[in-house]
N, CA, C and O atoms as CSV, one atom per row, in Angstrom:
chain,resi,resn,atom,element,x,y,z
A,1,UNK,N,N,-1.862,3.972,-24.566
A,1,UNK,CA,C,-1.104,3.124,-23.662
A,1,UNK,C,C,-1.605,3.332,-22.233
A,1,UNK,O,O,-1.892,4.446,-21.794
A,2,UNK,N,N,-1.693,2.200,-21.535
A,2,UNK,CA,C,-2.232,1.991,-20.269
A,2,UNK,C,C,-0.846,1.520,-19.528
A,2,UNK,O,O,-0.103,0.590,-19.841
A,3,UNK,N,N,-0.733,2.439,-18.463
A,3,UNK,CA,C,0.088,1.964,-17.251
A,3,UNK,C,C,-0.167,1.097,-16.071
A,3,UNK,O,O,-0.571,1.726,-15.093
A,4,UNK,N,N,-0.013,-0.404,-15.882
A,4,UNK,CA,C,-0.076,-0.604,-14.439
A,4,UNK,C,C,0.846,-0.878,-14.131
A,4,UNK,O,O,1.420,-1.300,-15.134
A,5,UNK,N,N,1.760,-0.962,-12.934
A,5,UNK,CA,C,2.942,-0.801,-12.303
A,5,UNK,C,C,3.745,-0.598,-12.861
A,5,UNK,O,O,4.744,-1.313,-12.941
A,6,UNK,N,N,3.466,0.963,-13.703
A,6,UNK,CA,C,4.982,1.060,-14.305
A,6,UNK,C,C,5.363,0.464,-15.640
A,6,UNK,O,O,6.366,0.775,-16.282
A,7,UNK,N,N,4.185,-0.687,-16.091
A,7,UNK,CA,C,4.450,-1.276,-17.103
A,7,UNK,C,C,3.176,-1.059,-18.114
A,7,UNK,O,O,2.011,-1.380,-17.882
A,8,UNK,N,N,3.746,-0.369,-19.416
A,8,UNK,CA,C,2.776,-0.287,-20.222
A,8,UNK,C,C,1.976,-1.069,-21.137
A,8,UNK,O,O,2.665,-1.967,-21.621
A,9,UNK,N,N,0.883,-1.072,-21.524
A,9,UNK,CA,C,0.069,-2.455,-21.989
A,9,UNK,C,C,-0.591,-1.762,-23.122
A,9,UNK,O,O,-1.538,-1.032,-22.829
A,10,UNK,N,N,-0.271,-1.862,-24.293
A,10,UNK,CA,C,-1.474,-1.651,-25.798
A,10,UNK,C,C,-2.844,-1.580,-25.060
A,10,UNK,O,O,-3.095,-2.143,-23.995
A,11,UNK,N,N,-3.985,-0.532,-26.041
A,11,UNK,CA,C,-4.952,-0.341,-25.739
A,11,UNK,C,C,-5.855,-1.490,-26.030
A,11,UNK,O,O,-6.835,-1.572,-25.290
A,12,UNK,N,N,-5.736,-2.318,-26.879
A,12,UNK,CA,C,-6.410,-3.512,-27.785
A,12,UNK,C,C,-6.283,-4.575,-26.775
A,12,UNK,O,O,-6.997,-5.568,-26.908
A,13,UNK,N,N,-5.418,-4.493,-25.721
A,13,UNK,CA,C,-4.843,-6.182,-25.425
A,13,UNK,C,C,-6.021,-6.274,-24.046
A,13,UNK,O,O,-6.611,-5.360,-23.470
A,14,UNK,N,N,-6.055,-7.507,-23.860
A,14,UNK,CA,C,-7.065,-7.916,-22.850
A,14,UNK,C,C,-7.044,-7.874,-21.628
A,14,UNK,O,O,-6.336,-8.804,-21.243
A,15,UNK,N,N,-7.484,-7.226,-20.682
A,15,UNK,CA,C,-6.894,-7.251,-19.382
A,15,UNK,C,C,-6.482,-8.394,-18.677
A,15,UNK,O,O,-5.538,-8.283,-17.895
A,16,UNK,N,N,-7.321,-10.013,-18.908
A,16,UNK,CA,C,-6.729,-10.719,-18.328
A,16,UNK,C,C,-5.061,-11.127,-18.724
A,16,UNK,O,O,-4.262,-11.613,-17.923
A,17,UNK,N,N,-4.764,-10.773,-20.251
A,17,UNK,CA,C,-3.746,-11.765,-20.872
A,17,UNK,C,C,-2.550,-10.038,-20.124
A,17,UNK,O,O,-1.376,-10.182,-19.781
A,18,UNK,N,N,-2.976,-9.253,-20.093
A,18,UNK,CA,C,-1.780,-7.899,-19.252
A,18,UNK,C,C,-1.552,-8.289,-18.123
A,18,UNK,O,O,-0.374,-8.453,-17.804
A,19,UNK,N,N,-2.682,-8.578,-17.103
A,19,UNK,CA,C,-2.482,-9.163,-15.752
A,19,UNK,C,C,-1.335,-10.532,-15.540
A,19,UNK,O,O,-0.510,-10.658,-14.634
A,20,UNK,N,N,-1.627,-11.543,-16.784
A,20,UNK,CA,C,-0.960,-12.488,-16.386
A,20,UNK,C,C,0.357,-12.349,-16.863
A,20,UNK,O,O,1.223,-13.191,-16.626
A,21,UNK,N,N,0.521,-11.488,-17.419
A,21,UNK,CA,C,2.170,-11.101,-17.606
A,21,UNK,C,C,2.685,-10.844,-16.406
A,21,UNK,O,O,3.789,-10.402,-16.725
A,22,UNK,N,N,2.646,-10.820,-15.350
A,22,UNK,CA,C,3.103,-10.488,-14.346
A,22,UNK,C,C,3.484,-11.458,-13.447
A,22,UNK,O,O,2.459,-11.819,-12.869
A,23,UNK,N,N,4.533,-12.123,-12.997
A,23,UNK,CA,C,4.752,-12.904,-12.421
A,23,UNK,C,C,4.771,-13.127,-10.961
A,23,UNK,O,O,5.384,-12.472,-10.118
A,24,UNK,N,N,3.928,-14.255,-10.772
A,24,UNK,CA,C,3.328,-14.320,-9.836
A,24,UNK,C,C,2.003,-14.455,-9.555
A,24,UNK,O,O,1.502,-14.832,-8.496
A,25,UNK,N,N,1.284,-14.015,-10.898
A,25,UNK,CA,C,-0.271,-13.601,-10.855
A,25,UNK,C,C,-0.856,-14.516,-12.271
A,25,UNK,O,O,-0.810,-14.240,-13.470
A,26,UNK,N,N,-1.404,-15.693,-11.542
A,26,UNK,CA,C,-1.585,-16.853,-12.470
A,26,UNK,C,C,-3.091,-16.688,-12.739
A,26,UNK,O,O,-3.602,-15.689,-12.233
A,27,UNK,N,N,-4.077,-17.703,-13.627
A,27,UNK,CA,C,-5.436,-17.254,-14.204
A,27,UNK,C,C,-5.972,-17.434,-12.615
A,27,UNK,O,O,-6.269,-16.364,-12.084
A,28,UNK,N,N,-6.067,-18.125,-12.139
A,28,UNK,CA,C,-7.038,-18.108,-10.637
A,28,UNK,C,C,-6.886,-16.191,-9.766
A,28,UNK,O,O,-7.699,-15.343,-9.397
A,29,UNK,N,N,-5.385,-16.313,-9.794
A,29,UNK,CA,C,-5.342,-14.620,-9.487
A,29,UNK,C,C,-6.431,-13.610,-10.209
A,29,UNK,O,O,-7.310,-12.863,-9.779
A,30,UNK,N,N,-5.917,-13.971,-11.568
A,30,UNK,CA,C,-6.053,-12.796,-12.456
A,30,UNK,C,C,-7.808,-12.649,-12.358
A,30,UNK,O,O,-8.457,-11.608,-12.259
A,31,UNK,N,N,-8.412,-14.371,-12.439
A,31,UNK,CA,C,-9.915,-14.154,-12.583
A,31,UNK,C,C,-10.462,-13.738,-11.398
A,31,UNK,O,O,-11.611,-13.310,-11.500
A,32,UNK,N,N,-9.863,-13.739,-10.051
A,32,UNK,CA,C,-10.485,-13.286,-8.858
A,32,UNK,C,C,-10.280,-11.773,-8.759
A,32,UNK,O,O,-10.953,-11.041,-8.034
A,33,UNK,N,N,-9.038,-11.280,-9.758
A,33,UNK,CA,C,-8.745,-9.726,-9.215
A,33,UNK,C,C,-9.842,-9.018,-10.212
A,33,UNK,O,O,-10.319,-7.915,-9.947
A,34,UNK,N,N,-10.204,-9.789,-11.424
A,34,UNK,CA,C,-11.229,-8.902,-12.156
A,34,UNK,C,C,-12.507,-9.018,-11.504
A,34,UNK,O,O,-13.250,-8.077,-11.225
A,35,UNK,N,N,-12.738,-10.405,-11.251
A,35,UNK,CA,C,-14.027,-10.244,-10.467
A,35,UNK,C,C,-14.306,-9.406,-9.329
A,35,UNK,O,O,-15.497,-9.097,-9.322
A,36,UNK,N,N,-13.831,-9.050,-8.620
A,36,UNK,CA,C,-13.552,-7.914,-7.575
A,36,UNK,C,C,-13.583,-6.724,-7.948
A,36,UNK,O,O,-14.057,-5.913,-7.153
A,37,UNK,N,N,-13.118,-6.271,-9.196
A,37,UNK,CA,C,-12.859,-5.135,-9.889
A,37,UNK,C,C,-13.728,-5.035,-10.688
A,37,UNK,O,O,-13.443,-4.130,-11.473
A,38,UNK,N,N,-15.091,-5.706,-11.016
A,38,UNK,CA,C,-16.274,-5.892,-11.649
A,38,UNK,C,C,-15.836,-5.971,-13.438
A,38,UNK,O,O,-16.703,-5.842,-14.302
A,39,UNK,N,N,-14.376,-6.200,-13.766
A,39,UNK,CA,C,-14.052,-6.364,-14.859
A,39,UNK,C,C,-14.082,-7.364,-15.883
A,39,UNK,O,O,-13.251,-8.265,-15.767
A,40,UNK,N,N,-15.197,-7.412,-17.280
A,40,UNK,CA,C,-15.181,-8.595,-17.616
A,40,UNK,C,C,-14.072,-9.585,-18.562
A,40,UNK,O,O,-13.112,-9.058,-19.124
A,41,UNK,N,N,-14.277,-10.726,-18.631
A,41,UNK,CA,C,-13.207,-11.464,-18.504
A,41,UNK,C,C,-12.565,-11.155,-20.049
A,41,UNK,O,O,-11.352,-11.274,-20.225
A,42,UNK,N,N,-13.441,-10.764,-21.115
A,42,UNK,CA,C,-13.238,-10.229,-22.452
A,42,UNK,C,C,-12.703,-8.848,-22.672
A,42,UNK,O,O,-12.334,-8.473,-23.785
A,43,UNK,N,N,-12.656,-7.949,-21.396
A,43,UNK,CA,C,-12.817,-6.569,-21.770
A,43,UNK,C,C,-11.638,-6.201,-22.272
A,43,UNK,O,O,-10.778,-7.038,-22.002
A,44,UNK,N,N,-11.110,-5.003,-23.093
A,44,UNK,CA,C,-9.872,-5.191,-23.311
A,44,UNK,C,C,-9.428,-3.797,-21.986
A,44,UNK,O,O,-10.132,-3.537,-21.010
A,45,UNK,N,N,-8.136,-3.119,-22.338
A,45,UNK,CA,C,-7.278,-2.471,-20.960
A,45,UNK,C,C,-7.919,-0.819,-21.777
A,45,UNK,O,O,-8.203,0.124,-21.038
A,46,UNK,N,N,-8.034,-0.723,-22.951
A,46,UNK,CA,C,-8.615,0.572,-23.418
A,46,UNK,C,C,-9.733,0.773,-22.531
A,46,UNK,O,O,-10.024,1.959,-22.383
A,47,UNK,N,N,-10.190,0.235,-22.122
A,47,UNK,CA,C,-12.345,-0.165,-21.766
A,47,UNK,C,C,-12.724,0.400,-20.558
A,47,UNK,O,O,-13.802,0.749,-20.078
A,48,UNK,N,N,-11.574,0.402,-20.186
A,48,UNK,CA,C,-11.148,0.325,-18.256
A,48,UNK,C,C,-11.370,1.671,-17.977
A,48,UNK,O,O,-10.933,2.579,-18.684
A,49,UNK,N,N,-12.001,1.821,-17.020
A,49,UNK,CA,C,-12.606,3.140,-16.075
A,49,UNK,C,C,-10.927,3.524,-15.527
A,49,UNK,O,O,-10.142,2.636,-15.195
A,50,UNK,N,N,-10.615,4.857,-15.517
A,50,UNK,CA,C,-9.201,5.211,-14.811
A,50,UNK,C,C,-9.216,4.621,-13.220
A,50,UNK,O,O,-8.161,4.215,-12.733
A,51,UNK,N,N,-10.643,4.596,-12.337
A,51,UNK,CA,C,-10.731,4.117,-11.626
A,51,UNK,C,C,-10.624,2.682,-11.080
A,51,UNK,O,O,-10.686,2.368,-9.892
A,52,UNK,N,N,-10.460,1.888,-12.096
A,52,UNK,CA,C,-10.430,0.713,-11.969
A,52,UNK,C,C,-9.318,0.145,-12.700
A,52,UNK,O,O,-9.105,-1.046,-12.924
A,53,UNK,N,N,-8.549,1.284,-13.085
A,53,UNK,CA,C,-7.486,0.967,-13.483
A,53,UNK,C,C,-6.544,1.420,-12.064
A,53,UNK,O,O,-5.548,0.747,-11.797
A,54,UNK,N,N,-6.831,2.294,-11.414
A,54,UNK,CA,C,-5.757,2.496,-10.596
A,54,UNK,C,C,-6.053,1.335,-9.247
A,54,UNK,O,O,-5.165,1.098,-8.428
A,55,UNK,N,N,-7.561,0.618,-9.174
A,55,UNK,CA,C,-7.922,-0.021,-8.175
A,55,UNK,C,C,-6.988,-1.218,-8.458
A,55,UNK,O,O,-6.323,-1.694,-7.538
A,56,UNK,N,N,-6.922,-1.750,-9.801
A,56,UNK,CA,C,-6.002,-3.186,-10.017
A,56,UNK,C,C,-4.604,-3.121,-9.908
A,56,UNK,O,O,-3.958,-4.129,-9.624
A,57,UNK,N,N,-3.915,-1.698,-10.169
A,57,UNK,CA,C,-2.890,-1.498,-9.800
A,57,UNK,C,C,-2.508,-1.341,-8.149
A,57,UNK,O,O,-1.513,-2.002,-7.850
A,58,UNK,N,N,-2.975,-0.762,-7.286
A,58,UNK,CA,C,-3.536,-0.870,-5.588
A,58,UNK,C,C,-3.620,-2.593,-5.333
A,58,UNK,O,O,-2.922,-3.187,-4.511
A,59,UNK,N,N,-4.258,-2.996,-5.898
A,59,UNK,CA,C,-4.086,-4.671,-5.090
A,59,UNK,C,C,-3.060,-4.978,-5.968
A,59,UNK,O,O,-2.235,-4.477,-5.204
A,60,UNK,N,N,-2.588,-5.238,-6.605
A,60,UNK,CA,C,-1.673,-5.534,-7.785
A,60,UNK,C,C,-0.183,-4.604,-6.657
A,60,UNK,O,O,0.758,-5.326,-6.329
A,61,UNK,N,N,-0.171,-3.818,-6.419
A,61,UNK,CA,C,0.570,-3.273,-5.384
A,61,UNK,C,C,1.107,-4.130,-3.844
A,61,UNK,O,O,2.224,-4.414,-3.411
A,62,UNK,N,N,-0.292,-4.349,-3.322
A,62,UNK,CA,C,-0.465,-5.156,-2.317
A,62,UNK,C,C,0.084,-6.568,-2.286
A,62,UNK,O,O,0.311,-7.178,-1.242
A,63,UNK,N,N,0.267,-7.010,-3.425
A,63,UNK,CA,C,0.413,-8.442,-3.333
A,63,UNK,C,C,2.035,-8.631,-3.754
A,63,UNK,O,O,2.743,-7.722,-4.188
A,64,UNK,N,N,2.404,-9.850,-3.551
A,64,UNK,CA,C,3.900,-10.262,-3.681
A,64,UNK,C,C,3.951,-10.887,-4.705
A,64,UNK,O,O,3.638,-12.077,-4.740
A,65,UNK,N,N,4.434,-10.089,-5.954
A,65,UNK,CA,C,4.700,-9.653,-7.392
A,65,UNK,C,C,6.331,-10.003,-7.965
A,65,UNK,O,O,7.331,-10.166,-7.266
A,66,UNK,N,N,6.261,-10.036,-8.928
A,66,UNK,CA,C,7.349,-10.037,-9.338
A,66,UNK,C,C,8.770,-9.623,-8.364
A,66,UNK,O,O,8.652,-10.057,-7.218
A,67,UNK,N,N,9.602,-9.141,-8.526
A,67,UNK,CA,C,11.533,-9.335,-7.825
A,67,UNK,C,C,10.853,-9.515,-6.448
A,67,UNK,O,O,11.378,-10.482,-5.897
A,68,UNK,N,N,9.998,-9.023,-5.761
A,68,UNK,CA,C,9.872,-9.617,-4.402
A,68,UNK,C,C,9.473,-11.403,-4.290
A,68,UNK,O,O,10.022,-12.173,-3.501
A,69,UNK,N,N,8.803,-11.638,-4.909
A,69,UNK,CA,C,8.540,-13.130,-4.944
A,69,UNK,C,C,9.281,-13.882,-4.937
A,69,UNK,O,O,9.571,-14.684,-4.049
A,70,UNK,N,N,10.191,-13.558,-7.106
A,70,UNK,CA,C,11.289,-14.083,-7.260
A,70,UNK,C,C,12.249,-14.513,-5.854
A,70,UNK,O,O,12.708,-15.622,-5.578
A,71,UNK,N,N,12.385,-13.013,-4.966
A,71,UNK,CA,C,13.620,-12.748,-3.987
A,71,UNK,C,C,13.146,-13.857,-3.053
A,71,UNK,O,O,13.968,-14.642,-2.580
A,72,UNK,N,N,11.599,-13.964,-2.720
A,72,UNK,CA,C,11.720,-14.764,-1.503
A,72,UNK,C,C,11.593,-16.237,-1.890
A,72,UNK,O,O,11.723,-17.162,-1.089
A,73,UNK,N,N,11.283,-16.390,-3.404
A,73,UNK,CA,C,11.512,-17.940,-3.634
A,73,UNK,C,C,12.762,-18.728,-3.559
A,73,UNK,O,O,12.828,-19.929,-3.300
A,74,UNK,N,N,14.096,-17.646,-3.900
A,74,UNK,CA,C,15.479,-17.425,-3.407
A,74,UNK,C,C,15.455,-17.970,-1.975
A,74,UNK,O,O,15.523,-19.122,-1.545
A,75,UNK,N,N,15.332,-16.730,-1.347
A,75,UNK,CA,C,15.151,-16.506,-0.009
A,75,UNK,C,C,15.280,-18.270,0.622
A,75,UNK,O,O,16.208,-18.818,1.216
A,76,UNK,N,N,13.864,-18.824,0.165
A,76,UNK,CA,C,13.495,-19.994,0.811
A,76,UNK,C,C,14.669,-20.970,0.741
A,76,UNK,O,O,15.296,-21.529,1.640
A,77,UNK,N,N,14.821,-21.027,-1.034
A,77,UNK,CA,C,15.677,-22.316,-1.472
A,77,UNK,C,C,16.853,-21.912,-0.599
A,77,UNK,O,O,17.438,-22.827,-0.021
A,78,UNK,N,N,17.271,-20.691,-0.427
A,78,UNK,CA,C,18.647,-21.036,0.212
A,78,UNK,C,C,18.861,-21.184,2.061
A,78,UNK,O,O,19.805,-21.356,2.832
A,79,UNK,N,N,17.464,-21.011,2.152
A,79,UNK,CA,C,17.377,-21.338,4.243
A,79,UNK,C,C,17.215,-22.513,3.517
A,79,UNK,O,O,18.122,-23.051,4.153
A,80,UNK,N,N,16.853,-23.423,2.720
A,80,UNK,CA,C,16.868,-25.176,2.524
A,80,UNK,C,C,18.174,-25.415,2.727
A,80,UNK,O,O,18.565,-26.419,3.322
A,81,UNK,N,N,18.926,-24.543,2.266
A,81,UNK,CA,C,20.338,-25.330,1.921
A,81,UNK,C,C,20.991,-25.203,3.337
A,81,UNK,O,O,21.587,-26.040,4.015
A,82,UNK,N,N,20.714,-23.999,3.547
A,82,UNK,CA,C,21.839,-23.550,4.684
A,82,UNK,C,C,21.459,-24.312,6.001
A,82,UNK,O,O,22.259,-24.267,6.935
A,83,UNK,N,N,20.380,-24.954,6.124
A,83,UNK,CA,C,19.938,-25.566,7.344
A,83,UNK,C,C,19.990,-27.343,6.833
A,83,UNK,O,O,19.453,-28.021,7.709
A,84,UNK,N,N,20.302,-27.866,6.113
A,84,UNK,CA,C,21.043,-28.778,5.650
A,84,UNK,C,C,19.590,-29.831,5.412
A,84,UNK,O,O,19.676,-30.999,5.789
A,85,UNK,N,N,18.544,-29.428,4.901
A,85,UNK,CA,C,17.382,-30.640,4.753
A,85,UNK,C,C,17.774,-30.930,3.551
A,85,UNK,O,O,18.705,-30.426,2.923
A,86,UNK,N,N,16.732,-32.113,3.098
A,86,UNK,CA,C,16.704,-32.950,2.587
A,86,UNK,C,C,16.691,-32.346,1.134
A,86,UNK,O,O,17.555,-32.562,0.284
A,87,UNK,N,N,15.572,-31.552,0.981
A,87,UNK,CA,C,15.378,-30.983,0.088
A,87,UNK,C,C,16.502,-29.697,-0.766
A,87,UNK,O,O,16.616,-29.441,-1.964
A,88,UNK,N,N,17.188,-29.109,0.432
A,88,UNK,CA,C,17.995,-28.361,0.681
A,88,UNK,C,C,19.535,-28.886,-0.122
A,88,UNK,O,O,20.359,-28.127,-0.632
A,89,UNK,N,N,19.606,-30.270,-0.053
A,89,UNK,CA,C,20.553,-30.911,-0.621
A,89,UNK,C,C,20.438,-30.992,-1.578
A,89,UNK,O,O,21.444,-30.692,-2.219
A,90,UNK,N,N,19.246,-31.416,-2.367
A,90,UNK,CA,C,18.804,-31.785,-3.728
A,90,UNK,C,C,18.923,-30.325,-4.737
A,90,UNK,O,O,19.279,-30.096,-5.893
A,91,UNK,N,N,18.523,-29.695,-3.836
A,91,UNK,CA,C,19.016,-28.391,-4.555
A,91,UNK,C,C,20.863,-28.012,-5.181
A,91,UNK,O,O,21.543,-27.499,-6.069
A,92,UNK,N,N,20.869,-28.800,-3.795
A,92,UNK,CA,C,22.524,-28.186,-3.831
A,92,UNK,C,C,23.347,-28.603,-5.232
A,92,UNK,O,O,24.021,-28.013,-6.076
A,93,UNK,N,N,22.843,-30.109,-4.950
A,93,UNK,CA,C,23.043,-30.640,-6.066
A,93,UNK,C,C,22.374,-31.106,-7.902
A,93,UNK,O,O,22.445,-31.813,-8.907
A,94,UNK,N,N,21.841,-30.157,-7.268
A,94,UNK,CA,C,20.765,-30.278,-9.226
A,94,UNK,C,C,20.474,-31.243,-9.454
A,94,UNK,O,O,20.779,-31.896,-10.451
A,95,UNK,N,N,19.645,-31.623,-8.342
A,95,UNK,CA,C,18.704,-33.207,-8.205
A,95,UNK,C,C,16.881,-32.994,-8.271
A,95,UNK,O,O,16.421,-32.161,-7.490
A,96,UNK,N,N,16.165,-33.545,-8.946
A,96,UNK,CA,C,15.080,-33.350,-8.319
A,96,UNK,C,C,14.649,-33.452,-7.108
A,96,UNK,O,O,14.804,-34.364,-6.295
A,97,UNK,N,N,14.207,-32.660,-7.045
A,97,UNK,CA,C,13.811,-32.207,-4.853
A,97,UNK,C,C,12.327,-32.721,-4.602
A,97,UNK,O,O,12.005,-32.662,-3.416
A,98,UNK,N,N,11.529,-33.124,-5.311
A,98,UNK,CA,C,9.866,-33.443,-5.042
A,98,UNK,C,C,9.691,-35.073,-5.712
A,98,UNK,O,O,8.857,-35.359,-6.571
A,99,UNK,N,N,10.843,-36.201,-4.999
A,99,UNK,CA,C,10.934,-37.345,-5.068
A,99,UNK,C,C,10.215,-38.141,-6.425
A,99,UNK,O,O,9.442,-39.099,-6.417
A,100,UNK,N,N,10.812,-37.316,-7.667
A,100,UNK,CA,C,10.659,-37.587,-8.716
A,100,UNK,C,C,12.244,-39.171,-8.715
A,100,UNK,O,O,13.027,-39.506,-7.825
A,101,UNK,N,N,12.038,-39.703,-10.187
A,101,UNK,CA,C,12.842,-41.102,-10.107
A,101,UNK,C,C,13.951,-40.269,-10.717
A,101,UNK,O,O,13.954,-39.236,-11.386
A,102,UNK,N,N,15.224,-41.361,-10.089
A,102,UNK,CA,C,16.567,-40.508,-10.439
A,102,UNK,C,C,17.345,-41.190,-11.005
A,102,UNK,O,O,18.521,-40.842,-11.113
A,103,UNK,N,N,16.681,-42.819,-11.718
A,103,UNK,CA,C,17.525,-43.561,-12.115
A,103,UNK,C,C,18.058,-43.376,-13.649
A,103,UNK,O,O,19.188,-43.700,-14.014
A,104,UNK,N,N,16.845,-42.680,-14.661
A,104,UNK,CA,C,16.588,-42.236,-15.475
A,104,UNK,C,C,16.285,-41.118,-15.741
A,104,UNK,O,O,16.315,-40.408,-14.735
A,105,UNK,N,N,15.886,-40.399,-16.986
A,105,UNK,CA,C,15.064,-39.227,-16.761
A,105,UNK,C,C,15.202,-38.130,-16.196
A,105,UNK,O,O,14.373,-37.222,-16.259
A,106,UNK,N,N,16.603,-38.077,-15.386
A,106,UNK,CA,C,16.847,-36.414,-14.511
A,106,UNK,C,C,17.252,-35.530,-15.124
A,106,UNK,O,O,17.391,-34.505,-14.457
A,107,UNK,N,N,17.640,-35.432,-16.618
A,107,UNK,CA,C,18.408,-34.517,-17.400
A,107,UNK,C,C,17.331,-32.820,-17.186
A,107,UNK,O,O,17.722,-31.721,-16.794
A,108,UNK,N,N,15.919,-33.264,-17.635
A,108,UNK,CA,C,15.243,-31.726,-17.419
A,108,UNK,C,C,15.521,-31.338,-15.819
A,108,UNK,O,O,15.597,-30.122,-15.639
A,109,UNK,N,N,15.694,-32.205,-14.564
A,109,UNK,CA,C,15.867,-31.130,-13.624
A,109,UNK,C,C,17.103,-31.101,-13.036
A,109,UNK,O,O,17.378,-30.694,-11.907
A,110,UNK,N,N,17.829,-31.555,-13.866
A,110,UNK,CA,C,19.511,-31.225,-13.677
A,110,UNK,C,C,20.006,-29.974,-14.389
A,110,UNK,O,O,20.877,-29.189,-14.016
A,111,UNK,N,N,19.198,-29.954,-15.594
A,111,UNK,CA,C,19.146,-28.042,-16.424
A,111,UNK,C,C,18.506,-27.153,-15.316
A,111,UNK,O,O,19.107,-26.135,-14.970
A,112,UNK,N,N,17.436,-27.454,-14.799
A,112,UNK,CA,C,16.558,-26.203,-14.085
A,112,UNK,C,C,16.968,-25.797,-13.083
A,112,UNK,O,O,16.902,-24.631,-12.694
A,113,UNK,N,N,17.669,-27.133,-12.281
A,113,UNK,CA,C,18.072,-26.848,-11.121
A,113,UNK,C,C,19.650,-26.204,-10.800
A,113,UNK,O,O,19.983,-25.482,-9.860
A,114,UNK,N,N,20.506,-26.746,-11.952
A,114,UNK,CA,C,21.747,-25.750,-12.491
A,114,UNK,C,C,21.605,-24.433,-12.389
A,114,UNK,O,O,22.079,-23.821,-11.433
A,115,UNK,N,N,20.833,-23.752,-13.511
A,115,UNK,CA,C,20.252,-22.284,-13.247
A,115,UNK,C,C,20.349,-21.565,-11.757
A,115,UNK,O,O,19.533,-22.059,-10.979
A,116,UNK,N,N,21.172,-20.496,-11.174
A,116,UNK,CA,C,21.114,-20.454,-10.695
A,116,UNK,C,C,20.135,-19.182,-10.345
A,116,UNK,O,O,20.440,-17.990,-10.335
A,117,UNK,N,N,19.303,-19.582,-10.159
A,117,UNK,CA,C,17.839,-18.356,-10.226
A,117,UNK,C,C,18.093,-17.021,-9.513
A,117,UNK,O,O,18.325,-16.722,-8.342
A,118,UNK,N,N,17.947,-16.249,-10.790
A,118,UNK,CA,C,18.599,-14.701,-10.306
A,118,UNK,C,C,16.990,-14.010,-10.412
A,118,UNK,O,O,15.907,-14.526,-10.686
A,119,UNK,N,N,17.388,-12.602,-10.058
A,119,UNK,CA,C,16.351,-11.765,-9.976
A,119,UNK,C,C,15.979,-11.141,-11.057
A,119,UNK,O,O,15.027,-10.361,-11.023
């Protein structure tokens, strides 16, 4: 078992598909943090130099990861609301907010936008 932040990953599994478990850190992330880390895109997390295991965890550190992200994607939606925009409303009300049609069709972002997104 391989540790990066705390979170353990099977020796077999691939470093990119461990990386993208992490939210926040999508394939464009994941393929720029291996390339940097001279890691190839097949290798699995057994393969990994300790050194380059603690280097992906260090930027993987650095960056705005999981409950911090989550918090400030929060963060945002609710300065929308509290400062009364447009968008800010649509929220309020479990409307689509990115001038999708509302005559029909709103049921998927009347579920998503219900949710009230926790940490």
């Amino acid at each position: 078992m391989v540790y990066i932040l705390g979170v353990s990953f099977p020796e077999r599994q691939l470093v990119s598909k461990s990386l993208l478990s992490f939210f926040g850190v999508g394939p464009s992330v994941c393929a720029r943090l291996m390339a940097r880390h001279n890691v190839h895109p097949t290798a699995r997390i057994g393969d990994l130099a300790n050194k380059q295991v603690l280097d992906i965890t260090s930027a993987l550190s650095n960056m705005k990861i999981e409950n911090d992200l989550r918090r400030e994607i929060l963060d945002n939606i609710r300065r929308l609301k509290d400062t009364g925009t447009y968008r800010g409303r649509r929220h309020a009300l479990n409307l689509p907010v990115r001038g999708q049609r509302t005559r029909t069709q709103t049921k998927t972002a009347i579920k998503l936008n219900a949710i009230e997104r926790r940490l």
